[in-house]
CHARMM internal coordinates of N, CA and C (Angstrom, degrees):
IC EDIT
DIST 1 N 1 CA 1.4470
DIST 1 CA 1 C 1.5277
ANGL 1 N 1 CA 1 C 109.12
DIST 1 C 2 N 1.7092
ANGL 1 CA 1 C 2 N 125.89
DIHE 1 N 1 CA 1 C 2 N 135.15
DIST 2 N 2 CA 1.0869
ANGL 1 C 2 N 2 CA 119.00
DIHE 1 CA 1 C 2 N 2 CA -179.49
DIST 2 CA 2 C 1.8175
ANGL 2 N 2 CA 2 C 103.68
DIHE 1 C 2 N 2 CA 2 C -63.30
DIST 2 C 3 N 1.0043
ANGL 2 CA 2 C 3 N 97.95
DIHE 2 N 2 CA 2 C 3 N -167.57
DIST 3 N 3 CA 1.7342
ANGL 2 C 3 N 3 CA 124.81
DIHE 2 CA 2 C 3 N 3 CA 173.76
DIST 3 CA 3 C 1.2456
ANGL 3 N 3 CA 3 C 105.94
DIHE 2 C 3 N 3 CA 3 C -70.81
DIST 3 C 4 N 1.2781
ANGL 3 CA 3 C 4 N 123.53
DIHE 3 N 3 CA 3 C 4 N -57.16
DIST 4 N 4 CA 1.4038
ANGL 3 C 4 N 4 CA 135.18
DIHE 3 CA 3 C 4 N 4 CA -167.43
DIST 4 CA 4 C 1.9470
ANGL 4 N 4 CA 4 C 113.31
DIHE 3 C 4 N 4 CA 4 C -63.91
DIST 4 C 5 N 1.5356
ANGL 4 CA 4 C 5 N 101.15
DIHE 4 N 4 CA 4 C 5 N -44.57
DIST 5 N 5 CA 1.2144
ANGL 4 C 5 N 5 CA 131.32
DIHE 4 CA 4 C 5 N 5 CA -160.06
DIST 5 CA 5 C 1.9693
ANGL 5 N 5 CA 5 C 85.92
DIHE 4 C 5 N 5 CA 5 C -78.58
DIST 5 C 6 N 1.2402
ANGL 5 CA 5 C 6 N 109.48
DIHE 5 N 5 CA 5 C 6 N -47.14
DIST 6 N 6 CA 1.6575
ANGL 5 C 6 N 6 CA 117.87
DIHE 5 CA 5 C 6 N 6 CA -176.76
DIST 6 CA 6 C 1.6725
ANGL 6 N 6 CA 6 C 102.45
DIHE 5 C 6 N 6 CA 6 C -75.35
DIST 6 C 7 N 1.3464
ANGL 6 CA 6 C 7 N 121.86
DIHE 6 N 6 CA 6 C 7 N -20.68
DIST 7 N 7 CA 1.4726
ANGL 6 C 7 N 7 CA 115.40
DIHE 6 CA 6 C 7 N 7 CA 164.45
DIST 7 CA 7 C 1.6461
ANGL 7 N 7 CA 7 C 125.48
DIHE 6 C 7 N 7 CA 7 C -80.90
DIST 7 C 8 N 1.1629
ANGL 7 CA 7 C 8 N 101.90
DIHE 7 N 7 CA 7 C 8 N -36.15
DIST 8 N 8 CA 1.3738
ANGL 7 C 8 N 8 CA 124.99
DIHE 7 CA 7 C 8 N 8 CA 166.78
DIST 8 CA 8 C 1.4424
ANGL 8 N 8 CA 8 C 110.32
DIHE 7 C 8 N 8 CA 8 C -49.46
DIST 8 C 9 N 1.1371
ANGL 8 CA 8 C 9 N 115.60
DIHE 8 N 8 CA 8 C 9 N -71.44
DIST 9 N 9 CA 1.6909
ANGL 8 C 9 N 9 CA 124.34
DIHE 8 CA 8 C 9 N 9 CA 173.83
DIST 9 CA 9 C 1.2705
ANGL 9 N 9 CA 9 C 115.36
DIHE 8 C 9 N 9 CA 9 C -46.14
DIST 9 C 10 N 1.5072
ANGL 9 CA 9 C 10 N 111.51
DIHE 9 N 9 CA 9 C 10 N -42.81
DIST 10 N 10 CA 1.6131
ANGL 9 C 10 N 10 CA 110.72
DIHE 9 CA 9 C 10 N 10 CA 179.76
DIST 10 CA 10 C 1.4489
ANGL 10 N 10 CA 10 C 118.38
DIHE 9 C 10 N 10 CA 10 C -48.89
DIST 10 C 11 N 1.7831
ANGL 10 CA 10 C 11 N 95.82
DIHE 10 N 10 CA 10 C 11 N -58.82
DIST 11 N 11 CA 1.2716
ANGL 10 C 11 N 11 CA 113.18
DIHE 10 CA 10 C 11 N 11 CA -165.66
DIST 11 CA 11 C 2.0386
ANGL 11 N 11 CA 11 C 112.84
DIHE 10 C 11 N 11 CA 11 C -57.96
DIST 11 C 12 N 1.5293
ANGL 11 CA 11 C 12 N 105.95
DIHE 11 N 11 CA 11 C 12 N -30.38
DIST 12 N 12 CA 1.2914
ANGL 11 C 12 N 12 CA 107.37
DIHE 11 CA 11 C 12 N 12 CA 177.86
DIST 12 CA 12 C 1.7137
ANGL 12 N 12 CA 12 C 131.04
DIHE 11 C 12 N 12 CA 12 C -73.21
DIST 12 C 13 N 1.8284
ANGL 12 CA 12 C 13 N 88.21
DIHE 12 N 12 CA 12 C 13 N -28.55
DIST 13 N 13 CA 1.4850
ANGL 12 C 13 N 13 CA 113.88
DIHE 12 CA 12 C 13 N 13 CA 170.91
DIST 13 CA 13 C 1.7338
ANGL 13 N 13 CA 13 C 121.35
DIHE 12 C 13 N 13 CA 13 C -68.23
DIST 13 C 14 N 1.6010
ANGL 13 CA 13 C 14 N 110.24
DIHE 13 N 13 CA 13 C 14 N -9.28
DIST 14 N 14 CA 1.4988
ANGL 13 C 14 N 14 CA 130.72
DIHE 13 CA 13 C 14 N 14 CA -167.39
DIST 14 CA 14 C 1.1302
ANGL 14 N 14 CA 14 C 101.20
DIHE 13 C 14 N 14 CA 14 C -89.33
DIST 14 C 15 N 1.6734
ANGL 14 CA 14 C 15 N 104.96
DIHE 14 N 14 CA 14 C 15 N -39.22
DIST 15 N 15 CA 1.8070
ANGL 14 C 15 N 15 CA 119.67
DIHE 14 CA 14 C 15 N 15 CA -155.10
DIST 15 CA 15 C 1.3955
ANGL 15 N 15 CA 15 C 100.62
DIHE 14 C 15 N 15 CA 15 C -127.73
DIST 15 C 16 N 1.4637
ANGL 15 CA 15 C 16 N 121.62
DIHE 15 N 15 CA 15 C 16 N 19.15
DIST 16 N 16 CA 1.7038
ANGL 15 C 16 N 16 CA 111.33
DIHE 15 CA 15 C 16 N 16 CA 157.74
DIST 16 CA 16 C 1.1461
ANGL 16 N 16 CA 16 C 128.49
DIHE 15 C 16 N 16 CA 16 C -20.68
DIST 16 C 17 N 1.3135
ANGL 16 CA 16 C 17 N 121.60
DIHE 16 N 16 CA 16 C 17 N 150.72
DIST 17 N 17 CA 1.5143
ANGL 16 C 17 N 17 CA 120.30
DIHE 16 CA 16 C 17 N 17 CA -169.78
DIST 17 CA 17 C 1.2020
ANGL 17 N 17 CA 17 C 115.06
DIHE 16 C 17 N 17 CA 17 C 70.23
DIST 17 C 18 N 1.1622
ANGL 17 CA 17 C 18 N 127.09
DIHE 17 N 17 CA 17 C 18 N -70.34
DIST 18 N 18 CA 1.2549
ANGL 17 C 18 N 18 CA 131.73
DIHE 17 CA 17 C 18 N 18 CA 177.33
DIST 18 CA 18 C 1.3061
ANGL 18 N 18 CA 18 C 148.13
DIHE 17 C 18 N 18 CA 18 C -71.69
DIST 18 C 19 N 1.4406
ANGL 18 CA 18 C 19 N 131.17
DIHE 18 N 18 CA 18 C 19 N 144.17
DIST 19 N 19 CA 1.5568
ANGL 18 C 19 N 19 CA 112.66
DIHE 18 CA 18 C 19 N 19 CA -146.99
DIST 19 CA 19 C 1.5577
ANGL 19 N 19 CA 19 C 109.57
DIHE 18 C 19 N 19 CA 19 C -101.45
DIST 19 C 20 N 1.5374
ANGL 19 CA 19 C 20 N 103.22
DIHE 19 N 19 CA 19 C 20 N 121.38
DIST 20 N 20 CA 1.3294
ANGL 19 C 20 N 20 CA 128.41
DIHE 19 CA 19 C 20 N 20 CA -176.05
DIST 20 CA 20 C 1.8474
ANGL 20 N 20 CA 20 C 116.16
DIHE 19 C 20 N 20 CA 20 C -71.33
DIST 20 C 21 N 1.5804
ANGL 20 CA 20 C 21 N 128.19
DIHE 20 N 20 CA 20 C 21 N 105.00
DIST 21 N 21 CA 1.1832
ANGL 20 C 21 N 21 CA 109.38
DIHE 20 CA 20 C 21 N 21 CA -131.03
DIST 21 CA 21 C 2.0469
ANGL 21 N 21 CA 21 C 89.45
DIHE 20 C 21 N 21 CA 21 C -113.19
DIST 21 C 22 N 0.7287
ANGL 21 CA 21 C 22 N 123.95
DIHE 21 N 21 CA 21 C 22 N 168.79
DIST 22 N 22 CA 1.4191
ANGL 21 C 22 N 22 CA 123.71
DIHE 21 CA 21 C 22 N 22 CA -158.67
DIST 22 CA 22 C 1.9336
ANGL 22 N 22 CA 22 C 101.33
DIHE 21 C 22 N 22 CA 22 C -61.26
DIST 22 C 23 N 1.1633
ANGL 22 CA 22 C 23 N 82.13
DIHE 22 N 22 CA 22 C 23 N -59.48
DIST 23 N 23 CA 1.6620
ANGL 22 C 23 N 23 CA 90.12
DIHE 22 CA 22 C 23 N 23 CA 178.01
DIST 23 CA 23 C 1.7013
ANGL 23 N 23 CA 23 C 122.87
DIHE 22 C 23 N 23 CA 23 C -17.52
DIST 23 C 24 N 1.8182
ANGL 23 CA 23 C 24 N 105.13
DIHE 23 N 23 CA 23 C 24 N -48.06
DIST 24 N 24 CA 1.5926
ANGL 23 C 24 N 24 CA 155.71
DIHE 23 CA 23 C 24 N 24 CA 168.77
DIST 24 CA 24 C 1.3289
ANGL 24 N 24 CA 24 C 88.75
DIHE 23 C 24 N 24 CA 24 C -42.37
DIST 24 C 25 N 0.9907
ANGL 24 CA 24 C 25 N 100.85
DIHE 24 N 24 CA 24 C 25 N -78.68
DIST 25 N 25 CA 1.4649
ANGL 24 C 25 N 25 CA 105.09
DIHE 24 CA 24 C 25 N 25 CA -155.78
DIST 25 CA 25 C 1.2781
ANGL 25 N 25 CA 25 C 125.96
DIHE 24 C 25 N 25 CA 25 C -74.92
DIST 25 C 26 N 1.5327
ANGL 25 CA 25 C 26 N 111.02
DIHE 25 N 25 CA 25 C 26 N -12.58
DIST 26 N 26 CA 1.9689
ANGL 25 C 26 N 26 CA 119.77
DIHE 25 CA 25 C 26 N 26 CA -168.63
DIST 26 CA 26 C 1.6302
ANGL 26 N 26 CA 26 C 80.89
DIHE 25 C 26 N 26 CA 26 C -87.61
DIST 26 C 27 N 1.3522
ANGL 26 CA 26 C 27 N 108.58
DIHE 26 N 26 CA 26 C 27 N -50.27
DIST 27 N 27 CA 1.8785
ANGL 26 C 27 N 27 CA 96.54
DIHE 26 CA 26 C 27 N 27 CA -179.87
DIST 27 CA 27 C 1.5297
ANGL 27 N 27 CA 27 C 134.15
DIHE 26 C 27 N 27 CA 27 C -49.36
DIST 27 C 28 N 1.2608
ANGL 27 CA 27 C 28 N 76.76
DIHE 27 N 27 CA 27 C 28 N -49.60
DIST 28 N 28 CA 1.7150
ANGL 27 C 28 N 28 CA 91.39
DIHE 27 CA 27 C 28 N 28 CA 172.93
DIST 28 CA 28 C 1.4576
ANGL 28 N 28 CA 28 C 128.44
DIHE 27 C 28 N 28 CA 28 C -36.61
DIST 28 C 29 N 1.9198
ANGL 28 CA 28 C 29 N 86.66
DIHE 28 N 28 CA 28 C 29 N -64.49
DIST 29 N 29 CA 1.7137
ANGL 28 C 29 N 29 CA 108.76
DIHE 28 CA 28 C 29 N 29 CA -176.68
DIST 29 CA 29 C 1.3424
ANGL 29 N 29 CA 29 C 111.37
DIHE 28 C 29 N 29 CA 29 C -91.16
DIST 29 C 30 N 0.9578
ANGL 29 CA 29 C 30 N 125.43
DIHE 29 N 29 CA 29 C 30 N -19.06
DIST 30 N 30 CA 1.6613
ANGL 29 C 30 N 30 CA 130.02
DIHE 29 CA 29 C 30 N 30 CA -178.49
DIST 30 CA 30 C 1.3276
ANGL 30 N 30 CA 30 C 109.11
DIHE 29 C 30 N 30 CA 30 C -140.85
DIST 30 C 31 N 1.7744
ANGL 30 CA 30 C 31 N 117.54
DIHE 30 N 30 CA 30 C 31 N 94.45
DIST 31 N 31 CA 1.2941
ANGL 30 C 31 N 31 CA 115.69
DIHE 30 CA 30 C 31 N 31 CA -166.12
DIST 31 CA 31 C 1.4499
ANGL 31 N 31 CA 31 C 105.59
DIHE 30 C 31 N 31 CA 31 C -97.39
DIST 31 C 32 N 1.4096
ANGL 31 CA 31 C 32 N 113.85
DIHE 31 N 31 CA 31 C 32 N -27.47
DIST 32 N 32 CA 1.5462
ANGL 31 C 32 N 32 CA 102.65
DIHE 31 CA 31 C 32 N 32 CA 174.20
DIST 32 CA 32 C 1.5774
ANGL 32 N 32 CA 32 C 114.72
DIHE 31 C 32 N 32 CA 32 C -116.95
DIST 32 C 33 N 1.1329
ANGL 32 CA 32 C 33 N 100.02
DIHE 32 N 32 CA 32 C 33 N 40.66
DIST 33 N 33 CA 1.9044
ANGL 32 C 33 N 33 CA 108.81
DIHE 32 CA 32 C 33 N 33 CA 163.96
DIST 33 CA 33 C 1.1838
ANGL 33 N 33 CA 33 C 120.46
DIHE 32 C 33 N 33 CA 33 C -132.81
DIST 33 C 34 N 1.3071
ANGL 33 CA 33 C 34 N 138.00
DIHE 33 N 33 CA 33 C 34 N 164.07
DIST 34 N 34 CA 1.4714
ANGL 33 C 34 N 34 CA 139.29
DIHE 33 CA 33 C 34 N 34 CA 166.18
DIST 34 CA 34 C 1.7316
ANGL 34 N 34 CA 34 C 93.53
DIHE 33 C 34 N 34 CA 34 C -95.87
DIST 34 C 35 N 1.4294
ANGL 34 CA 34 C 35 N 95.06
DIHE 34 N 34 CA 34 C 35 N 146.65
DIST 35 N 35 CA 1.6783
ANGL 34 C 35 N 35 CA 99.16
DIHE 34 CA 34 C 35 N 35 CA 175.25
DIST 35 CA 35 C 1.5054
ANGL 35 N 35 CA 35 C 112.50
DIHE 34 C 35 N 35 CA 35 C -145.42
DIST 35 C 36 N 1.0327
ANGL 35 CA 35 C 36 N 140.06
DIHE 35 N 35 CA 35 C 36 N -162.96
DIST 36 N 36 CA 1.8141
ANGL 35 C 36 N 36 CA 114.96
DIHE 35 CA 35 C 36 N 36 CA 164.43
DIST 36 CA 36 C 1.3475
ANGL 36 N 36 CA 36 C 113.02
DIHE 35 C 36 N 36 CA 36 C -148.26
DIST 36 C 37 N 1.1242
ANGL 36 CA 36 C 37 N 129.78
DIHE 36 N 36 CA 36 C 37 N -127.20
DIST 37 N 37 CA 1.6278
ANGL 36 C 37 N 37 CA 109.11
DIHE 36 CA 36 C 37 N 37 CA -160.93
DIST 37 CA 37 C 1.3751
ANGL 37 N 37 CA 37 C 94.99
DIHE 36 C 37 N 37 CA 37 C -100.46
DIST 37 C 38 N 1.7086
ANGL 37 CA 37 C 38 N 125.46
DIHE 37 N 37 CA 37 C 38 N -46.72
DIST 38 N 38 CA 1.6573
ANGL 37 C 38 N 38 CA 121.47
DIHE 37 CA 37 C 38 N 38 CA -157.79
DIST 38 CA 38 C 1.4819
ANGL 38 N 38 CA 38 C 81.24
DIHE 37 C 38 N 38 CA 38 C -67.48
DIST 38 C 39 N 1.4288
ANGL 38 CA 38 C 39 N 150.33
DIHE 38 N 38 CA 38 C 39 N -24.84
DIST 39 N 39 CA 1.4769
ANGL 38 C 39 N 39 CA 112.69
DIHE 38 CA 38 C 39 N 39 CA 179.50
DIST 39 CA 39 C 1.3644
ANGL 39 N 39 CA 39 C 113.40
DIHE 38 C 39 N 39 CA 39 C -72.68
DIST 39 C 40 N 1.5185
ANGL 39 CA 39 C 40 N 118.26
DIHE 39 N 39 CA 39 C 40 N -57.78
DIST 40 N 40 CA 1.5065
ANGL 39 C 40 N 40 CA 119.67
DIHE 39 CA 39 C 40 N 40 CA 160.35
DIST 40 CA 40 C 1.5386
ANGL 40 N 40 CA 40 C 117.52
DIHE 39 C 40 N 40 CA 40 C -12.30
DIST 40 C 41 N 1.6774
ANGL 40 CA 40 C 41 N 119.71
DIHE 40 N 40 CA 40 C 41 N -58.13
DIST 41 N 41 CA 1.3099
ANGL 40 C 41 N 41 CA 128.41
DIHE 40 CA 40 C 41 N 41 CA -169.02
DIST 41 CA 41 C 1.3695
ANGL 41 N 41 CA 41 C 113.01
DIHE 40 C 41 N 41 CA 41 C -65.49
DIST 41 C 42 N 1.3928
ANGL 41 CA 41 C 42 N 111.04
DIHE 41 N 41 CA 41 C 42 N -47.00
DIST 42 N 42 CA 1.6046
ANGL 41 C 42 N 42 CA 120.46
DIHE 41 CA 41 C 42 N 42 CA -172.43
DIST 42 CA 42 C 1.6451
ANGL 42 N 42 CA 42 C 96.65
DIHE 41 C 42 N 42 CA 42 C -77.03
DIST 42 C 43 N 1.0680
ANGL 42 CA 42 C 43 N 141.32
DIHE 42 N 42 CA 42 C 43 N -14.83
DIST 43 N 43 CA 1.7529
ANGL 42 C 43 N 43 CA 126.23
DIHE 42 CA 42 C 43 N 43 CA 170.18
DIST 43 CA 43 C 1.0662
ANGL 43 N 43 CA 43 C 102.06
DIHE 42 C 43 N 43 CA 43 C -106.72
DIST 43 C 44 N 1.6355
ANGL 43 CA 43 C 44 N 142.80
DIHE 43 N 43 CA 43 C 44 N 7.89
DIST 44 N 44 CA 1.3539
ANGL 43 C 44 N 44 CA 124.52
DIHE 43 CA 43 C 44 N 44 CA 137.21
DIST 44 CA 44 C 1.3690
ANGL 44 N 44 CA 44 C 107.48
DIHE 43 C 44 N 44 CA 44 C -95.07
DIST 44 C 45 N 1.2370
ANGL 44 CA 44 C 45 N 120.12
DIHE 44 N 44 CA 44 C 45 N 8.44
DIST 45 N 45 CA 1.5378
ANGL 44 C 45 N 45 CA 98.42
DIHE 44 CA 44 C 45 N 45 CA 167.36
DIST 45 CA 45 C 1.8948
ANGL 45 N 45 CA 45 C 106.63
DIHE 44 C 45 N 45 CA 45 C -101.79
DIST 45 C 46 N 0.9846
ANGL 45 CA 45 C 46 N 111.44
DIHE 45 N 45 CA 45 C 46 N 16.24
DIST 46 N 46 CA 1.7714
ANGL 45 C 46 N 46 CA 127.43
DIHE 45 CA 45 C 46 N 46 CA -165.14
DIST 46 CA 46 C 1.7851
ANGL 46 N 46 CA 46 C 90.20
DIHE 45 C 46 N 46 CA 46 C -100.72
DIST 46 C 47 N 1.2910
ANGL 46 CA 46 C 47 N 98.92
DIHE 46 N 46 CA 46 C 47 N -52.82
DIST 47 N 47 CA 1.9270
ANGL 46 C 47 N 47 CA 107.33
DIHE 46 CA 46 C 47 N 47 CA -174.40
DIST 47 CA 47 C 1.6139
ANGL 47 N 47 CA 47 C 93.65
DIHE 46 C 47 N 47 CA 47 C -70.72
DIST 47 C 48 N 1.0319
ANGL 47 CA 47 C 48 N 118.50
DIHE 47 N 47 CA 47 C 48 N -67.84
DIST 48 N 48 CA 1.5313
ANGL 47 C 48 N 48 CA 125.14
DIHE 47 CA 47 C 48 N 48 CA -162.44
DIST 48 CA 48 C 1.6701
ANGL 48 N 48 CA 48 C 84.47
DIHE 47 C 48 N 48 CA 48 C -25.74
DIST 48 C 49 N 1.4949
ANGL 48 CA 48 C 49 N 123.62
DIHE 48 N 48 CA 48 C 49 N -78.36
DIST 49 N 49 CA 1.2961
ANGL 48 C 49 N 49 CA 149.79
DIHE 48 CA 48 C 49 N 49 CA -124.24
DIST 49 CA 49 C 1.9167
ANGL 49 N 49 CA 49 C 91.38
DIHE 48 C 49 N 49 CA 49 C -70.99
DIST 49 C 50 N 1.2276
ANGL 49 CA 49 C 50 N 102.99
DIHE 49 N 49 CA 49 C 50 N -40.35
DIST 50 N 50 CA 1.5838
ANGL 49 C 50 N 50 CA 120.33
DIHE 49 CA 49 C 50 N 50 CA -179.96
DIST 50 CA 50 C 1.6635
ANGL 50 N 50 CA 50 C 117.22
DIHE 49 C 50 N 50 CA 50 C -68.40
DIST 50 C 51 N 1.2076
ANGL 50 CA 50 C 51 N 90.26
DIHE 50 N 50 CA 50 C 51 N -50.13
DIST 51 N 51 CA 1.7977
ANGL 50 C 51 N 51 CA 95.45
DIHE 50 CA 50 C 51 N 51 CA 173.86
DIST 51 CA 51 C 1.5132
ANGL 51 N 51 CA 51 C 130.50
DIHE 50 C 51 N 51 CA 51 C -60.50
DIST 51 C 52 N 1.8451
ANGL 51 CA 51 C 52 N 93.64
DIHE 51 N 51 CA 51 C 52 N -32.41
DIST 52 N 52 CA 1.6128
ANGL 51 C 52 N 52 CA 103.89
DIHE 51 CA 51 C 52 N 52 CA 168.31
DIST 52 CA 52 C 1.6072
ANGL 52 N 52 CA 52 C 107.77
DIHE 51 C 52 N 52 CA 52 C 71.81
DIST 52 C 53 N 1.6101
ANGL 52 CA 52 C 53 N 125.75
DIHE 52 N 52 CA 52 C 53 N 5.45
DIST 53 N 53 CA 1.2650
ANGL 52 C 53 N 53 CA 112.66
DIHE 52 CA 52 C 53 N 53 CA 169.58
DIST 53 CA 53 C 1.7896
ANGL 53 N 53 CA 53 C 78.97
DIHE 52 C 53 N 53 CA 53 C -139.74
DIST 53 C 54 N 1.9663
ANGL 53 CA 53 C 54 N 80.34
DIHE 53 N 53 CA 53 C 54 N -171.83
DIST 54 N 54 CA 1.6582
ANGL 53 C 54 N 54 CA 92.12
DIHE 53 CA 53 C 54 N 54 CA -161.87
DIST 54 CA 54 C 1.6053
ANGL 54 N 54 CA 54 C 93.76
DIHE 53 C 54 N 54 CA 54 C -113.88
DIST 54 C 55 N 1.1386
ANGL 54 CA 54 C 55 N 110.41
DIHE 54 N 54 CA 54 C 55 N 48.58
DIST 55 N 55 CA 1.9344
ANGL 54 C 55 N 55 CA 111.44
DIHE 54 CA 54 C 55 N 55 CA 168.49
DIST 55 CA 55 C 1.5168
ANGL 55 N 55 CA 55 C 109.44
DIHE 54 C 55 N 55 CA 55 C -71.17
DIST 55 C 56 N 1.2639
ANGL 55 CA 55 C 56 N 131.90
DIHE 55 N 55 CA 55 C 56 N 6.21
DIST 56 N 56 CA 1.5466
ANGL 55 C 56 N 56 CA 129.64
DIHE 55 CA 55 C 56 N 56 CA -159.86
DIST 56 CA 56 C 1.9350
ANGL 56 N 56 CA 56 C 85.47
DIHE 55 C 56 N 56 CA 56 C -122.44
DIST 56 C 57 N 1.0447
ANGL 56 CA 56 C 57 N 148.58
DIHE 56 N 56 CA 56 C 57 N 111.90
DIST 57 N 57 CA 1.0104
ANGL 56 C 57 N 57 CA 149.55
DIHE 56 CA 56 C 57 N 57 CA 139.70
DIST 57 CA 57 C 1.5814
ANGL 57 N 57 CA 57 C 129.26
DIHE 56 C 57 N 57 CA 57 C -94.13
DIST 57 C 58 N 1.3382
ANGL 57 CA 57 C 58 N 103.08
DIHE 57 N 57 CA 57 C 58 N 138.39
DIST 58 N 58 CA 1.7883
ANGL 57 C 58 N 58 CA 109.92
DIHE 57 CA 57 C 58 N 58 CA 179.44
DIST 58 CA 58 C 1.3345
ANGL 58 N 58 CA 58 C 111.41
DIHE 57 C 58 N 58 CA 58 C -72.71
DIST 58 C 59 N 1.4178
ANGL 58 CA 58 C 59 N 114.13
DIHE 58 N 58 CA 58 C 59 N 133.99
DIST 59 N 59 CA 1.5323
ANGL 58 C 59 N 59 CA 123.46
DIHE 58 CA 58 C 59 N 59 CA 144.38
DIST 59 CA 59 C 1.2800
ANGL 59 N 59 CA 59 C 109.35
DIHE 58 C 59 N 59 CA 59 C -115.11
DIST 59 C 60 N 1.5997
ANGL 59 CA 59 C 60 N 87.03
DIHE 59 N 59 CA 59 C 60 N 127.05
DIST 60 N 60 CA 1.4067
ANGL 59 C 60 N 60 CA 113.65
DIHE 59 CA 59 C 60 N 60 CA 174.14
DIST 60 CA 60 C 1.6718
ANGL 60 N 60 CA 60 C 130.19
DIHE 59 C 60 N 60 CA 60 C -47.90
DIST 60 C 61 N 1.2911
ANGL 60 CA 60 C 61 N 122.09
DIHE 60 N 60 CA 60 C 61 N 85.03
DIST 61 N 61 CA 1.5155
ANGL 60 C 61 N 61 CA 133.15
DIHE 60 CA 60 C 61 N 61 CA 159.42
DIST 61 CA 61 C 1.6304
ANGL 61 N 61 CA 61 C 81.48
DIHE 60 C 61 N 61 CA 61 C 100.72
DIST 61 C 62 N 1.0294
ANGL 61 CA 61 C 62 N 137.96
DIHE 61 N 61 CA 61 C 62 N 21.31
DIST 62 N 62 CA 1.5410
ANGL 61 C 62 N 62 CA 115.03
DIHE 61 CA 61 C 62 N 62 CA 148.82
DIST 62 CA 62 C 1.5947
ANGL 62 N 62 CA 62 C 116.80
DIHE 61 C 62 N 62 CA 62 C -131.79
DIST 62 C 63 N 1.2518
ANGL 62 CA 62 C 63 N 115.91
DIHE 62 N 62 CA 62 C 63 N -40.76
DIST 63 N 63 CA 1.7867
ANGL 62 C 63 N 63 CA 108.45
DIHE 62 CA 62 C 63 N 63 CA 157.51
DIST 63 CA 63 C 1.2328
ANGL 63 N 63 CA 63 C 107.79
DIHE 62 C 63 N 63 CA 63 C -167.35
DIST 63 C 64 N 1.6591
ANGL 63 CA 63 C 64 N 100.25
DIHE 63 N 63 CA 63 C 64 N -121.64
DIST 64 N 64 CA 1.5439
ANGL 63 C 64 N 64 CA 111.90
DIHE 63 CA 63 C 64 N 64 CA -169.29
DIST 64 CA 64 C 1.6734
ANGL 64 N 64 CA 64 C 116.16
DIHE 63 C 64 N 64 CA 64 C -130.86
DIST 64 C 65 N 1.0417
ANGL 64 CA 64 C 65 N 146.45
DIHE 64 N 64 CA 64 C 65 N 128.69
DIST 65 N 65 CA 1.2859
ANGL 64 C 65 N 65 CA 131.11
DIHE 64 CA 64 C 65 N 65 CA -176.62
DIST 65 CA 65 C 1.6017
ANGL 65 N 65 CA 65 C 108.35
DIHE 64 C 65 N 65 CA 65 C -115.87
DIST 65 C 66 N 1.8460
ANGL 65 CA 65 C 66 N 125.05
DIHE 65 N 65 CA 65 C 66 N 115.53
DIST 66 N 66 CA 1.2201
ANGL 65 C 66 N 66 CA 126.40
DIHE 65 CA 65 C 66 N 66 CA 162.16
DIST 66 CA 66 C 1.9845
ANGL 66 N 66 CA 66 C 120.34
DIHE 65 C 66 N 66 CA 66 C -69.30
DIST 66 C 67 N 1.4550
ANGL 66 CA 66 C 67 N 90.09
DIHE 66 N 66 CA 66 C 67 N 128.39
DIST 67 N 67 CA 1.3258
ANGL 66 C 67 N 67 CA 92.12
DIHE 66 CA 66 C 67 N 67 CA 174.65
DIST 67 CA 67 C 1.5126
ANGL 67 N 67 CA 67 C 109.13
DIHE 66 C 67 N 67 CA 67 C -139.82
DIST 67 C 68 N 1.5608
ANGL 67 CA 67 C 68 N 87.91
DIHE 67 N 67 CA 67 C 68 N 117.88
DIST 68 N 68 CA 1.5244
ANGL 67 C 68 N 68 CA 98.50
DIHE 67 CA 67 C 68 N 68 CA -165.33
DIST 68 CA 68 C 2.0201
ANGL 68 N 68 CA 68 C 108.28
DIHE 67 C 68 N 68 CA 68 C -66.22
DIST 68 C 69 N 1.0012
ANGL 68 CA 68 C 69 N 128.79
DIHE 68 N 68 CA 68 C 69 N 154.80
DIST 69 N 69 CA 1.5798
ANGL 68 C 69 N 69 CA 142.30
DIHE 68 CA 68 C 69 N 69 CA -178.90
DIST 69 CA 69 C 2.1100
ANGL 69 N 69 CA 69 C 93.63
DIHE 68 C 69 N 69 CA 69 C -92.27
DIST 69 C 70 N 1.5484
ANGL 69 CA 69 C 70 N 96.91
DIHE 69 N 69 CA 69 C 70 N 110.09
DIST 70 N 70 CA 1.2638
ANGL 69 C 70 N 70 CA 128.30
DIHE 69 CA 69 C 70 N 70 CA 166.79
DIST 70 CA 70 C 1.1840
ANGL 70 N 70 CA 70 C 109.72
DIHE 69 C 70 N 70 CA 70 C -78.77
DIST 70 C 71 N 1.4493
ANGL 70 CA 70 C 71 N 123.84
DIHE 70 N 70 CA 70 C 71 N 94.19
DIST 71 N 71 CA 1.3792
ANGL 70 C 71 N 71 CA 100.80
DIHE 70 CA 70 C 71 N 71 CA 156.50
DIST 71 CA 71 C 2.1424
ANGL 71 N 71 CA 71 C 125.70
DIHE 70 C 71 N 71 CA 71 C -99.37
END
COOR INIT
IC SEED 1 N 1 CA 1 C
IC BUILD
């Protein structure tokens, strides 16, 4: 997993359940750049693809919400 992709995960694993909103995340992962959503989109679609399950779900026009698998 890159760096970015291992920050990404952190930050969703902190704030489970709850929806992680773009704003969140451009800070997080890119603290001294502006970036916009298709970058946002394409490094959660990099984790999605890595994790191999669907714990990463979209909300619509505000972010992403991790939900970890209870067994």
């Amino acid at each position: 997993m890159t760096k970015k992709e291992t920050n990404l995960l952190e930050l969703f694993i902190e704030n489970k359940n709850n929806i992680v909103d773009f704003y969140t995340i451009e800070n997080t992962i890119w603290p001294e750049k502006d970036t916009n959503t298709n970058t946002i989109r394409t490094l959660v679609k990099r984790l999605r693809q890595k994790l191999k399950h669907k714990f990463i779900t979209t909300v619509s026009s505000q972010g992403y919400r991790f939900i970890p698998v209870s067994h």
